[in-house]
N, C-alpha and C positions, 0 to 999 in steps of 0.2 A: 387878418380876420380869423377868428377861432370857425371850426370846423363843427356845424351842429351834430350833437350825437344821437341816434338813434333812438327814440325812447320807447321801451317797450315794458309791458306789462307783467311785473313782477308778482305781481297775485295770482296765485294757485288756483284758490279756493276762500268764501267769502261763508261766514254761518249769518243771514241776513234776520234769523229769526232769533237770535240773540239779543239784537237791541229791543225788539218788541217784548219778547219775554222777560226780560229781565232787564233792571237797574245795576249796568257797569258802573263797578265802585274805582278798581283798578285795573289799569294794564300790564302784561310782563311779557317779556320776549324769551320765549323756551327754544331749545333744538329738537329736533326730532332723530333717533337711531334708527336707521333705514337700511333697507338691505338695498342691493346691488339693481336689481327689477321693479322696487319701487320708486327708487330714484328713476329711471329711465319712462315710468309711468307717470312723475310729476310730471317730469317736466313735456311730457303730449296732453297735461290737467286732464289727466283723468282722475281726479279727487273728491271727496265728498266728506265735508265737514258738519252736517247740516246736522242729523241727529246723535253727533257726539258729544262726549262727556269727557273728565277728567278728572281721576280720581289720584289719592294719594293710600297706598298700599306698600308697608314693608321700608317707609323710609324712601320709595321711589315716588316720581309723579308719573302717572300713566295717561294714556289717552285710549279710550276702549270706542267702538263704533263707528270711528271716522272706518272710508271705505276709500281702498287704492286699488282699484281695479287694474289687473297685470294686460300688459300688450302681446299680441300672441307671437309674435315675432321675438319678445326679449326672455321670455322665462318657457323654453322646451324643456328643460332637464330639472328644472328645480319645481317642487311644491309649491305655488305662492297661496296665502290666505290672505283675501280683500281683507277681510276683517279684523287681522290680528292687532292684539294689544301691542302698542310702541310707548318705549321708554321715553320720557319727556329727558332732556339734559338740559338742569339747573344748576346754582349752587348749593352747597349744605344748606346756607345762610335765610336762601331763598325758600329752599323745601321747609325747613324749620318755621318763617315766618307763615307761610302758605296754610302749613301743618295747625297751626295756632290760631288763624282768620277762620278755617272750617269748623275746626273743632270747638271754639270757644265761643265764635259770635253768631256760625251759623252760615256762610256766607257757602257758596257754590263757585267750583271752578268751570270754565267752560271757553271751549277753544272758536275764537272769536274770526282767526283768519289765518289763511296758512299760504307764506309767500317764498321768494327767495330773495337772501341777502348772499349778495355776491354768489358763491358756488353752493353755498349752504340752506338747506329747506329749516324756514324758522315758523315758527306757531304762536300766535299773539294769544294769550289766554287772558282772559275775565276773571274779575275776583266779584262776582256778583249775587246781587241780591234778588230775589222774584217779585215780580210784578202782579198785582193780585186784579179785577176784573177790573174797577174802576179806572185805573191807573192805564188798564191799556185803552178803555174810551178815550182817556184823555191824550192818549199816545194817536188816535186817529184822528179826533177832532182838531189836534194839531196839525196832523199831516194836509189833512182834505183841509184847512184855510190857506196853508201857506200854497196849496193847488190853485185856489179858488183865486190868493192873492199875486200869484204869478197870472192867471187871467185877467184879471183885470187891471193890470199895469198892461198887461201887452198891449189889450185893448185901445187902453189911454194912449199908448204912444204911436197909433195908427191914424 
């Protein structure tokens, strides 16, 4: 008999206000270049994806706003800034197309969740579009029925 393995929770950090905001067209799985303290910050999730963005600058992808709060115990001697901009690690192939979705159709990048694969901290980025006021009514009226329709199934089966 196989040995159950341990499962545990490889997400970081979650931007929950992305799906309300905006219609995900695509998803893409980027790295992230981290220094030495913020790595040791992920993984105690002390992260904050909630009001960042991702822009593309100079041929790189960036990610500006996310916040890695350092642990006082891992960065005595270094400088750390919550805030700093990190380089996104894609292909050419990829930045090129990404490059051509913003700039020609309009579309906004936006970092959707930020987890670990295996030893490596990866960034799920949104190729998305915005949601204008109607569209997010109808994003609630959705949610509060399927509320409404998990209550009254429970109900029924009591």
């Amino acid at each position: 008999m196989a040995k159950k393995e341990k499962q545990s929770s490889n997400v970081i950090a979650v931007n929950r206000k992305a799906t309300f905001e905006y219609f995900i067209e695509e998803r893409l799985e980027a790295g992230l270049e981290l220094q030495g303290w913020e790595v040791k910050s992920l993984r105690a999730g002390k992260a904050n994806i909630a009001d960042a963005y991702v822009s593309i600058k100079g041929g790189e992808v960036i990610i500006l706003g996310s916040i890695i709060n350092p642990l006082k115990t891992s960065c005595a001697f270094v400088v750390s800034d919550p805030t700093r901009t990190r380089k996104l690690l894609l292909n050419r192939r990829e930045i090129d197309k990404l490059t051509g979705i913003v700039q020609r159709q309009g579309y906004t990048l936006i970092p959707l969740k930020l987890y670990w694969k295996g030893s490596w901290a990866k960034l799920e980025v949104g190729v998305a579009r915005g949601k204008q006021d109607h569209d997010k009514r109808d994003s609630i009226k959705e949610r509060q029925w399927s509320r409404d329709k998990e209550r009254i199934m429970k109900k029924s089966f009591k």
